[in-house]
C-alpha positions as CSV (number, residue, x, y, z in Angstrom):
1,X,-102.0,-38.1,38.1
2,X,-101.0,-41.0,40.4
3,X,-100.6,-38.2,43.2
4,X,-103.7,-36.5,42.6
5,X,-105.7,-39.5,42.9
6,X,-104.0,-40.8,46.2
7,X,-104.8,-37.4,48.0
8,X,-108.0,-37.7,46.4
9,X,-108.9,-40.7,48.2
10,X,-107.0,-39.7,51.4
11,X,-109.0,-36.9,51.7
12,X,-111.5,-37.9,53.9
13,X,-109.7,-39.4,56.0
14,X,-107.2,-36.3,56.0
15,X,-110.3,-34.5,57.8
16,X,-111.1,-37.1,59.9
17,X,-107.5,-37.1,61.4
18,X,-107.2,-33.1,61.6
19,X,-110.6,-32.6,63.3
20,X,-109.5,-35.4,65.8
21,X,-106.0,-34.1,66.3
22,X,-107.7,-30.4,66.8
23,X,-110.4,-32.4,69.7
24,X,-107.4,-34.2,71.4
25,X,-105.1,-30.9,71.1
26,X,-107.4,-28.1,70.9
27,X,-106.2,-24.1,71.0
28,X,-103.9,-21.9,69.0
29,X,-100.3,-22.2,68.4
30,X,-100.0,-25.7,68.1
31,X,-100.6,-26.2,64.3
32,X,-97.2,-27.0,63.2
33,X,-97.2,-29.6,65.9
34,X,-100.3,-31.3,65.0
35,X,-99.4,-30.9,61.3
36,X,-96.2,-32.7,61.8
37,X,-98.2,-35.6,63.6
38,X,-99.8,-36.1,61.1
39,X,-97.0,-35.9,58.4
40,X,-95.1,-38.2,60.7
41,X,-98.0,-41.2,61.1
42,X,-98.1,-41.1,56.9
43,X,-94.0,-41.3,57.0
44,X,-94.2,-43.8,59.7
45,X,-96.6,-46.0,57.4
46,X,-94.7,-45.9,54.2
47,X,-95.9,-43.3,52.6
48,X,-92.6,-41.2,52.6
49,X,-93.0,-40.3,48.9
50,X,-91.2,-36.9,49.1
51,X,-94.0,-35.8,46.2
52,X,-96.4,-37.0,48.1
53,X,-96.1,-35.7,51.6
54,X,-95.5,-32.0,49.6
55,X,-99.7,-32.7,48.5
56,X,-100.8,-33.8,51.6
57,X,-99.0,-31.1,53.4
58,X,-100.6,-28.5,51.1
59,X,-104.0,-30.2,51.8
60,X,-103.6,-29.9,55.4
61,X,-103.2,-26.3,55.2
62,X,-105.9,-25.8,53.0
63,X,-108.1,-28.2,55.0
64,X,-107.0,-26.1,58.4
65,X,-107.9,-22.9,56.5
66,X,-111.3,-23.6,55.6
67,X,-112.1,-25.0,58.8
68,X,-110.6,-21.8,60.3
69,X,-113.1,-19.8,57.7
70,X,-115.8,-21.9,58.9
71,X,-115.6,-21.8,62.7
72,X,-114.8,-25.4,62.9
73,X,-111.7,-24.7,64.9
74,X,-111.7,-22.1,67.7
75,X,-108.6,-19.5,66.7
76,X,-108.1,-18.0,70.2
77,X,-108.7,-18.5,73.7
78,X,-110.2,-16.5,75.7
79,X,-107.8,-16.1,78.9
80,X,-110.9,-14.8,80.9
81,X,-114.7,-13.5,80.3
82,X,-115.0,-10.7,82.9
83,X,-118.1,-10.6,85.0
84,X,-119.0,-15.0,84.7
């Protein structure tokens, strides 16, 4: 339950940090990357709780996936738009 109620009140700021890592990085293929950034900062400020990174990591993806749903996040690039 301790878990539960940690990712809980991370959440928020879970979202905050993924939609601000997406602006700073934005474009495909760089998810694992800006996952592990974000893994990494939680690690790097004590909270290396093998339990706990397992949530949040889970949250992450499921946070990514909605947004994905959503049309927060842009999937793909487009290399070029023909006649503009």
């Amino acid at each position: 339950m301790g878990i539960l109620l940690i990712v809980l009140q991370l959440l928020p700021s879970i979202i905050e940090t993924i939609t601000a890592i997406e602006k700073a990085f934005p474009g495909p293929g760089l998810g694992e990357a800006k996952k592990d950034l974000i893994i990494d900062v939680i690690k790097d400020s004590g909270g290396d709780s093998k339990e706990l990174i397992s949530s949040i990591t889970k949250v992450i993806d499921l946070v990514v996936t909605v947004l994905n749903k959503l049309g927060v996040f842009k999937t793909s690039t487009p290399i070029l738009e023909v006649g503009k």
